[in-house]
MDTraj code that builds the backbone (N, CA, C; nanometers):
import mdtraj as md
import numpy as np

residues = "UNK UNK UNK UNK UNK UNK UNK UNK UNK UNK UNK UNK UNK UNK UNK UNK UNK UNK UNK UNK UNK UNK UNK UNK UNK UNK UNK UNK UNK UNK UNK UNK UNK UNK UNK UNK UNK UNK UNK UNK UNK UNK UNK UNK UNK UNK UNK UNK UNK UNK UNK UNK UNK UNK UNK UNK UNK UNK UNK UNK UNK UNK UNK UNK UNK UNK UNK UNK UNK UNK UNK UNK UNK UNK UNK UNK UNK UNK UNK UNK UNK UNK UNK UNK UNK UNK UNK UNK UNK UNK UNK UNK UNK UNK UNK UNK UNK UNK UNK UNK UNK UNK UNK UNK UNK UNK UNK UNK UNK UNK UNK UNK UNK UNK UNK UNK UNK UNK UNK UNK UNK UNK UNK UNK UNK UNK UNK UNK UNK UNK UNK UNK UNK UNK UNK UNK UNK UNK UNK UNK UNK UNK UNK UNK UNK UNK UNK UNK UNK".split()
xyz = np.array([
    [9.7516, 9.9627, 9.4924],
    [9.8587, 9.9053, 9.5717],
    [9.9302, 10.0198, 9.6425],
    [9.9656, 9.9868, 9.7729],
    [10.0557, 10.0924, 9.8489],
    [10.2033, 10.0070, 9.9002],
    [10.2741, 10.0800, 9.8827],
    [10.3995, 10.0666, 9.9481],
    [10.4334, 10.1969, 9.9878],
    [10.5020, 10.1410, 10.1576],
    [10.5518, 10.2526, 10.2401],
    [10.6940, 10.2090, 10.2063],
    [10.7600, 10.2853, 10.1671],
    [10.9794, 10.2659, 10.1378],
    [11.0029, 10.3352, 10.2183],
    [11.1063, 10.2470, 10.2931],
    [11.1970, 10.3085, 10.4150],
    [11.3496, 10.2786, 10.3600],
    [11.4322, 10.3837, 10.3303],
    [11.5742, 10.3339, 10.2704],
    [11.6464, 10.3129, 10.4666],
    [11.6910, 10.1835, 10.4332],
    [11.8067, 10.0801, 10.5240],
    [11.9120, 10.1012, 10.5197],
    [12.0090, 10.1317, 10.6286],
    [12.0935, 10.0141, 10.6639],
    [12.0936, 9.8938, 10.7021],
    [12.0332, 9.8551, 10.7509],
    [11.9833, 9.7059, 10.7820],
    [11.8276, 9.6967, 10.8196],
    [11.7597, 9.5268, 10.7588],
    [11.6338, 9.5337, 10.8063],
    [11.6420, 9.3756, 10.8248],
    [11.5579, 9.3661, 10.8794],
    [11.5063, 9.2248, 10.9136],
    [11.3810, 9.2006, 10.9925],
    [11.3318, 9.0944, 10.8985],
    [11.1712, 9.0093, 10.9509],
    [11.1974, 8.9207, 10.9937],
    [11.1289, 8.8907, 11.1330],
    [11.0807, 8.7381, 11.2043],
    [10.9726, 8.6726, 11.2523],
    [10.9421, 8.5290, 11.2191],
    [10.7893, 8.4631, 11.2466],
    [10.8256, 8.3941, 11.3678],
    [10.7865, 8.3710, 11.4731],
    [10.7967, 8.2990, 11.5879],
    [10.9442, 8.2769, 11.6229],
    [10.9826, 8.4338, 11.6548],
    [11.1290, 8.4556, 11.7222],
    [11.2419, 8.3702, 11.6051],
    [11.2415, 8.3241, 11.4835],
    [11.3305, 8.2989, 11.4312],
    [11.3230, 8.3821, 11.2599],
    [11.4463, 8.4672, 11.2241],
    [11.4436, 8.5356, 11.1133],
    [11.4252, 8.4480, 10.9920],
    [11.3305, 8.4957, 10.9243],
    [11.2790, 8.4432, 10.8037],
    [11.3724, 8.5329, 10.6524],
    [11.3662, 8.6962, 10.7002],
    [11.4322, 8.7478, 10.5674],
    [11.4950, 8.8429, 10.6492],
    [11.5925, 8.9008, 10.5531],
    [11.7539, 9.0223, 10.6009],
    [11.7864, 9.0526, 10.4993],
    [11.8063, 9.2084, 10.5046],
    [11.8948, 9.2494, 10.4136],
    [12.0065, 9.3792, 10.4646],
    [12.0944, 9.3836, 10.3887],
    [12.1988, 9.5406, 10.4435],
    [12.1082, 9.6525, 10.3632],
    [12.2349, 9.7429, 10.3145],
    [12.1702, 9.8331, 10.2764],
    [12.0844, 9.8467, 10.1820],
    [11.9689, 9.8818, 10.1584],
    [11.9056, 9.8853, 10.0665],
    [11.7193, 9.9632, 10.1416],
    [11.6283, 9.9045, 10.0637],
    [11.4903, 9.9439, 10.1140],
    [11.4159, 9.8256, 10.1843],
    [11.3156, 9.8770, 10.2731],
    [11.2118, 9.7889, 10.3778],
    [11.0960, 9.8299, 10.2738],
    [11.0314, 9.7526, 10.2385],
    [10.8789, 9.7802, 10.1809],
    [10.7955, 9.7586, 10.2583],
    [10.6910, 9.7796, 10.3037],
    [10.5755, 9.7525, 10.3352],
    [10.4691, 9.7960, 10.2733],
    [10.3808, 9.6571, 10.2229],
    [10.3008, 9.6470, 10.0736],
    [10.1757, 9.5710, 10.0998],
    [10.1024, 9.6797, 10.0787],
    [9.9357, 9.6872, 10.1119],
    [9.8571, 9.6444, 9.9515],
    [9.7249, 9.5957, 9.9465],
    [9.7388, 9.4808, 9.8006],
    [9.5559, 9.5951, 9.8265],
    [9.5199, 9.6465, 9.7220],
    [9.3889, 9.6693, 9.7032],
    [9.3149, 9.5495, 9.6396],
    [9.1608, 9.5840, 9.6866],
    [9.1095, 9.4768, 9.6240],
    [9.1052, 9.5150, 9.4915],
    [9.1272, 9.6396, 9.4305],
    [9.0872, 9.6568, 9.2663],
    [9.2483, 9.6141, 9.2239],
    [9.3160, 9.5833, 9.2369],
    [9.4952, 9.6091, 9.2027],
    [9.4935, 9.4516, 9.0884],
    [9.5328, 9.5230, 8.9886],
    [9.5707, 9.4391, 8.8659],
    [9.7508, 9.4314, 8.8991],
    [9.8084, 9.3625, 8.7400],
    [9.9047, 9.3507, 8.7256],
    [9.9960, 9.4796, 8.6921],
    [9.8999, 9.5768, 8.6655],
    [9.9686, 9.6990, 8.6148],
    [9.9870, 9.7983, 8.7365],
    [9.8984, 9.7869, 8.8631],
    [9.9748, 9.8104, 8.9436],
    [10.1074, 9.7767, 9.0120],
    [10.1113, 9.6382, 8.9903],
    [10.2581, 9.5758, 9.0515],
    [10.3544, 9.6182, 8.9471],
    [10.3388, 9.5913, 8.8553],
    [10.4497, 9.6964, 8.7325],
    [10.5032, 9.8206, 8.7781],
    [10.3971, 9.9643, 8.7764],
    [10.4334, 10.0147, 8.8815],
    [10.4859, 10.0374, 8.9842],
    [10.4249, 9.9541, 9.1052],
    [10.5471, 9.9518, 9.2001],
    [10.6812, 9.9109, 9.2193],
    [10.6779, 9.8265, 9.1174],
    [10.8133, 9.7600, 9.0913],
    [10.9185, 9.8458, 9.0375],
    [10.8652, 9.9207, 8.9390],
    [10.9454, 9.9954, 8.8379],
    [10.9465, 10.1314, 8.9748],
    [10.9148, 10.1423, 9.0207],
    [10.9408, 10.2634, 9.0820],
    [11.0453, 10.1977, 9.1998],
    [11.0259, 10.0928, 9.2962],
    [11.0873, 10.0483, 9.3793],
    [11.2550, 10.0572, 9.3320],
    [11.2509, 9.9967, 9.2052],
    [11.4028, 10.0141, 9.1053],
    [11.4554, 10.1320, 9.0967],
    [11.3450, 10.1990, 9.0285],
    [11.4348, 10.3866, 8.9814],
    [11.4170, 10.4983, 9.0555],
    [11.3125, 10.4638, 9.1802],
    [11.3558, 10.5809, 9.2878],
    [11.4701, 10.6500, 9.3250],
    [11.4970, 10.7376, 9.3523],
    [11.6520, 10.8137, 9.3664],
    [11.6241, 10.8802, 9.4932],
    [11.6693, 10.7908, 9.6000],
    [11.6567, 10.7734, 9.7109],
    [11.7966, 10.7968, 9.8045],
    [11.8679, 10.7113, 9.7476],
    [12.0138, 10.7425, 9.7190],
    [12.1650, 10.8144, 9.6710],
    [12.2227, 10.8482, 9.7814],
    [12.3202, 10.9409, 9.7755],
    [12.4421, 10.8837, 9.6959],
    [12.4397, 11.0105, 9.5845],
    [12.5777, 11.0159, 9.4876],
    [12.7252, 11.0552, 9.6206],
    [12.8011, 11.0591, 9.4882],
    [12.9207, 11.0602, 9.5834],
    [12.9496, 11.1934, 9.6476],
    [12.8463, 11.3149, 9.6240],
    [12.8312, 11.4647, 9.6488],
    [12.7302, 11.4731, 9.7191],
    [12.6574, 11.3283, 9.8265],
    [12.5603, 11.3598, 9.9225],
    [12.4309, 11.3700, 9.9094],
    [12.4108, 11.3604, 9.7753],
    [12.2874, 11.4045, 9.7056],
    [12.1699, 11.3213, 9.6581],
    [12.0951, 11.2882, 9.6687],
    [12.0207, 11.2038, 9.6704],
    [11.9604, 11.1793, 9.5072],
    [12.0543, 11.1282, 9.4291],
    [12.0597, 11.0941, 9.3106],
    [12.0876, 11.0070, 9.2421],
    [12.0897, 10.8497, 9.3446],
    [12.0947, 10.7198, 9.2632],
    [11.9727, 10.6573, 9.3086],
    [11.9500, 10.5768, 9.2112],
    [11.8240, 10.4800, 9.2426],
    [11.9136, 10.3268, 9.3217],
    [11.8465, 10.2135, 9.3797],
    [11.8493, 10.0978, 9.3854],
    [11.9073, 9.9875, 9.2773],
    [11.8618, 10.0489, 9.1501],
    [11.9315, 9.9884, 9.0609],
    [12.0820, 9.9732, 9.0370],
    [12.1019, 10.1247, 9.0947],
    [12.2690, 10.1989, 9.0128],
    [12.3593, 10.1348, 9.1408],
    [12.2876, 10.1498, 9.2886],
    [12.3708, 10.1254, 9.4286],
    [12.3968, 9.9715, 9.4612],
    [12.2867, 9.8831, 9.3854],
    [12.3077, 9.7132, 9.4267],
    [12.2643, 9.7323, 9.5764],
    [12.1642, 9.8137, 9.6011],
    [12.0526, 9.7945, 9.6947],
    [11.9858, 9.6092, 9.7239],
    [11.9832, 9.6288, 9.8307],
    [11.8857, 9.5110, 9.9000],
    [11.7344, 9.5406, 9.8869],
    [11.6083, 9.4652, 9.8630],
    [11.4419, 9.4931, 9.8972],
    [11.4423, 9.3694, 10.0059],
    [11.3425, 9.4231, 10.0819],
    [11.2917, 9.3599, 10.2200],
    [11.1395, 9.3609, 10.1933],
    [11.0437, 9.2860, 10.1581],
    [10.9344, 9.3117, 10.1158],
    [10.8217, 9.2313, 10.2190],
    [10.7739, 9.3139, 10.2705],
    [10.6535, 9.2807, 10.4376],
    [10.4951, 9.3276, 10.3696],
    [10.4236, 9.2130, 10.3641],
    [10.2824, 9.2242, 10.3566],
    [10.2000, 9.2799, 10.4404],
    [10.1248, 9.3829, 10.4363],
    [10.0680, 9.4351, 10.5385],
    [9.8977, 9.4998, 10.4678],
    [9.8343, 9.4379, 10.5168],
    [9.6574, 9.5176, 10.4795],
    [9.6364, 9.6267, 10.5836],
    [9.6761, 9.6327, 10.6375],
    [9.6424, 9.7431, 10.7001],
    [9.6923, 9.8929, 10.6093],
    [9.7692, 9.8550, 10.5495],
    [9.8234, 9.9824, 10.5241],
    [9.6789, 9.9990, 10.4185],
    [9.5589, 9.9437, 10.4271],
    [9.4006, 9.9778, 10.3422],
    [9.2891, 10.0211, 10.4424],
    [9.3478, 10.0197, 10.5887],
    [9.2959, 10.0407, 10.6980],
    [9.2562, 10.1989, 10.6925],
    [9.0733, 10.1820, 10.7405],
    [9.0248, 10.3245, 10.7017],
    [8.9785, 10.3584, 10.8736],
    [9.0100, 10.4605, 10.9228],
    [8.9976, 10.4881, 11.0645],
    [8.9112, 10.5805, 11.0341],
    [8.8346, 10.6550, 10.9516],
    [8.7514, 10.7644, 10.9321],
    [8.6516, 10.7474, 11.0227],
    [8.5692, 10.6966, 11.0469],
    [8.4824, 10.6341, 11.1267],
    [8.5052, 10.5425, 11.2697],
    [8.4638, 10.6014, 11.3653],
    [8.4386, 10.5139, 11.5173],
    [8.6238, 10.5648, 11.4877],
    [8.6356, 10.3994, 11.6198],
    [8.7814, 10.3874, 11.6530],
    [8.8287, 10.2673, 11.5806],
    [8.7856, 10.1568, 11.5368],
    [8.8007, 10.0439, 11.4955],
    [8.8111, 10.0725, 11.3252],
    [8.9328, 10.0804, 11.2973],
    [8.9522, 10.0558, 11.1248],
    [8.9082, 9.9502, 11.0436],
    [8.8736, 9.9549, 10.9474],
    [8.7766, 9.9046, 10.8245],
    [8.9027, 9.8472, 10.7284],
    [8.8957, 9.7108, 10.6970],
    [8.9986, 9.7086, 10.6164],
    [8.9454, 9.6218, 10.4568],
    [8.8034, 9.7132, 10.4614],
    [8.7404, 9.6480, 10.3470],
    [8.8080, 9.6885, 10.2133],
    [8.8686, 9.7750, 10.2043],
    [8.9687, 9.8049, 10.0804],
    [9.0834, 9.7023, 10.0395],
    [9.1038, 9.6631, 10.1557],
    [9.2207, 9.5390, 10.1284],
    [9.1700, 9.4167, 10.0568],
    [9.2445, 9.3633, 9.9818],
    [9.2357, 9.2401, 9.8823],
    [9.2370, 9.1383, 9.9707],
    [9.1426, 9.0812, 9.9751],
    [9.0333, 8.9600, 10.0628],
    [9.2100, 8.8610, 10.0561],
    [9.2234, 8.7831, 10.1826],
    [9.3530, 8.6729, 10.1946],
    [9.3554, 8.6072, 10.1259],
    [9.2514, 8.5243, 10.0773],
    [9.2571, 8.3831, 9.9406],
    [9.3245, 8.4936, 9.8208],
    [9.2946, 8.6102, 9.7437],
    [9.3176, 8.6410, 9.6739],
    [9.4479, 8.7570, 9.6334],
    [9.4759, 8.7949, 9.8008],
    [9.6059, 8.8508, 9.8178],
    [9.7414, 8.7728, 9.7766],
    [9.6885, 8.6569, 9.8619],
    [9.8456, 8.5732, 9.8619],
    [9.8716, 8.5114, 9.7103],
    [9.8096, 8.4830, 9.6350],
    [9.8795, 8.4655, 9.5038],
    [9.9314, 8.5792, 9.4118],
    [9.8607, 8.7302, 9.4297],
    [9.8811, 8.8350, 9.4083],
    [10.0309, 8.8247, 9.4603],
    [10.0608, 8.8642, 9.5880],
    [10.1856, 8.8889, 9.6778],
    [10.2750, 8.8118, 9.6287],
    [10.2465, 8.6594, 9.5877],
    [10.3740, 8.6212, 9.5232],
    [10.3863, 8.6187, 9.4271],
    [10.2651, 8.6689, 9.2956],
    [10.3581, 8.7041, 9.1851],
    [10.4567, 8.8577, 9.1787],
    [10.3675, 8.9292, 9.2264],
    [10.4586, 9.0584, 9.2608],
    [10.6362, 9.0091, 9.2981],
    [10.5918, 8.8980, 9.3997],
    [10.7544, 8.8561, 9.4362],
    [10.8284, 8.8243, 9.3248],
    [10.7773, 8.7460, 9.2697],
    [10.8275, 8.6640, 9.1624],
    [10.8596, 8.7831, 9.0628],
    [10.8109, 8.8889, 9.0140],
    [10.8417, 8.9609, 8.9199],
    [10.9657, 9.0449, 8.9621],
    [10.9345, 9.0883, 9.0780],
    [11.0737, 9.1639, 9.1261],
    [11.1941, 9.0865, 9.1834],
    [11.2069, 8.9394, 9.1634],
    [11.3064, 8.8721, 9.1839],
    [11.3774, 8.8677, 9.0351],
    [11.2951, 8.9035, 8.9676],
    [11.3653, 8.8737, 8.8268],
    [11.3946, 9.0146, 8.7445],
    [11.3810, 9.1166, 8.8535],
    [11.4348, 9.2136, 8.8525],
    [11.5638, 9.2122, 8.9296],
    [11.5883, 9.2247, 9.0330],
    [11.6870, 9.2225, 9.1186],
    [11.7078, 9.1189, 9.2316],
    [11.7931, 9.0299, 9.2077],
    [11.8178, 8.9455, 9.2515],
    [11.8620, 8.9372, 9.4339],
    [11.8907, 9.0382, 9.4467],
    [11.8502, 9.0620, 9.6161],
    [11.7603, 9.0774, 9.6655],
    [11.6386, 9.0129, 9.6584],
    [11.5385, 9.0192, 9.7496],
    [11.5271, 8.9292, 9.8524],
    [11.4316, 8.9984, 9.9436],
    [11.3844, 8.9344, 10.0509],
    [11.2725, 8.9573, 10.0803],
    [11.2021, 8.8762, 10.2203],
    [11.0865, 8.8721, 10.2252],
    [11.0052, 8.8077, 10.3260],
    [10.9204, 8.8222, 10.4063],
    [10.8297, 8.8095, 10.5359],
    [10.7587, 8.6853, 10.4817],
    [10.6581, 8.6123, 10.5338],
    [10.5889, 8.5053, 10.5346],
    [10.4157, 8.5769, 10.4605],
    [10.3605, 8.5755, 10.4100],
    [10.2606, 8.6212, 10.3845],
    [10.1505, 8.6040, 10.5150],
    [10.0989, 8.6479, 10.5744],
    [9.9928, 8.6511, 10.6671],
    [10.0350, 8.6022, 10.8006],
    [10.1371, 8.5967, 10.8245],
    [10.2151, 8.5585, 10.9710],
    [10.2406, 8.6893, 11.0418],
    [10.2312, 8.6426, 11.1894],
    [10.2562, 8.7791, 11.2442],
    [10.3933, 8.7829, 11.2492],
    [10.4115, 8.8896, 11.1629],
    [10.5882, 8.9268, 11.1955],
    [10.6253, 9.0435, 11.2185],
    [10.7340, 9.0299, 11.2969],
    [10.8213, 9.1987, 11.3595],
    [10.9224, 9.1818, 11.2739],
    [10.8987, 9.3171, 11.2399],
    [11.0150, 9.3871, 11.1801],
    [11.1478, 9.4929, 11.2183],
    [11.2424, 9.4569, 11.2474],
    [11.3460, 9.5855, 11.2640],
    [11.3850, 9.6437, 11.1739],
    [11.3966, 9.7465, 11.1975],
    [11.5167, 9.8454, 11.0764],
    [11.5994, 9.9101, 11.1632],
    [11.7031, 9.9827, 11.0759],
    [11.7474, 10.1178, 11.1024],
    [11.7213, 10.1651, 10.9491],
    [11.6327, 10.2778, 10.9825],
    [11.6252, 10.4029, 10.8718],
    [11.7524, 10.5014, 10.8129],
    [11.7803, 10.4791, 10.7002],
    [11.9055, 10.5299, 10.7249],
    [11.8342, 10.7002, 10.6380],
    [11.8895, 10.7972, 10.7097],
    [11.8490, 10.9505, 10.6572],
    [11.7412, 10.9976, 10.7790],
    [11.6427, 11.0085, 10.8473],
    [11.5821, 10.8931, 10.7594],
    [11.4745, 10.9205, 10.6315],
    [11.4589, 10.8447, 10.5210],
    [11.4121, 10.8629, 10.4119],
    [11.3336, 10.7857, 10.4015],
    [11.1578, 10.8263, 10.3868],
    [11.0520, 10.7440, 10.4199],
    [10.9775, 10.7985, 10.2841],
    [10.9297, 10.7147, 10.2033],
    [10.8512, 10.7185, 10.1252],
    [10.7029, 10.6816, 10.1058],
    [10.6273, 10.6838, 10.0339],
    [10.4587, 10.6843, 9.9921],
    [10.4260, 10.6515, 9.8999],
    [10.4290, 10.5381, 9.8285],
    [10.3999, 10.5146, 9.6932],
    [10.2419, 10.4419, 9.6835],
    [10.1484, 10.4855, 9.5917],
    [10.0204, 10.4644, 9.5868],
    [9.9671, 10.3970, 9.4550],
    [9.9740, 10.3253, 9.3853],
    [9.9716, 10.3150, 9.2308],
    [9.8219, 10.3484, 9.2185],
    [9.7103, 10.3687, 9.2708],
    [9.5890, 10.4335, 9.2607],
    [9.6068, 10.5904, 9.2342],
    [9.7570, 10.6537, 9.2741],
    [9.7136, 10.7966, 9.2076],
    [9.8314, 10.8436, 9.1275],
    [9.8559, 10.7440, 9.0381],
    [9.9770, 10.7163, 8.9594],
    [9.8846, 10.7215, 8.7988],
    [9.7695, 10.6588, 8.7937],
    [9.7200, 10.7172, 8.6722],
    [9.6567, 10.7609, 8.6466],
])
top = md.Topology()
chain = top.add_chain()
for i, resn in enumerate(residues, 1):
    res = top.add_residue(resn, chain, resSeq=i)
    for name in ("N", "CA", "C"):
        top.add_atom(name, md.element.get_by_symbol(name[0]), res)
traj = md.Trajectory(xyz[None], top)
């Protein structure tokens, strides 16, 4: 599993020009589903999405997590982020977890991190949606749970 974390001031997703999810401050995810990705990857990302220390103490410093700040998650499905360009010009997105078997994946992941933190949000699974942010820092992260064990 990949997630790209972008820490927010504001983000928001929309499906056919009307907003589906919003949040203030907090993180934008964008979350790529391997086809090998068990439950112990989403554990992972979850638990890290929580205790990252991303976030500035009251000395500027980037030493609170999401948990400690009452952070917002914005959580956007994306396969591409399994997209292999090594070859030709046209990316390969045979690494990505086939759609029938993503989307029940994607919403238990949801479901687990709603019962983590009750501010979530969230994009449509397989709809084309635009996303805005503002990046706040900006502070862009890389999380991979394939080189986590």
């Amino acid at each position: 599993m990949r997630a790209v974390i972008q820490r927010v001031l504001r983000a928001s997703v929309s499906v056919q020009g009307r907003t589906v999810g919003e949040i203030g401050p907090g993180i934008a995810v964008l979350l790529g589903i391997h086809h090998t990705d068990s439950a112990g990857d989403c554990e992972y990302i979850i638990n890290k999405l929580a205790g990252l220390r991303i976030f500035d103490d009251a000395d500027g410093v980037m030493n609170m997590s999401l948990e400690e700040t009452g952070g917002e998650i914005l959580v956007v499905s994306q396969f591409t982020l399994y997209g292999d360009a090594r070859k030709g010009r046209r990316p390969s997105y045979s690494e990505a977890m086939p759609p029938e078997r993503a989307e029940p994946f994607y919403n238990e992941f949801m479901d687990t991190l709603k019962k983590r933190n009750q501010r979530v949000s969230s994009g449509i699974f397989g709809a084309d949606m635009k996303l805005s942010l503002v990046n706040s820092g900006p502070v862009t992260i890389l999380l991979d749970s394939k080189k986590a064990f």
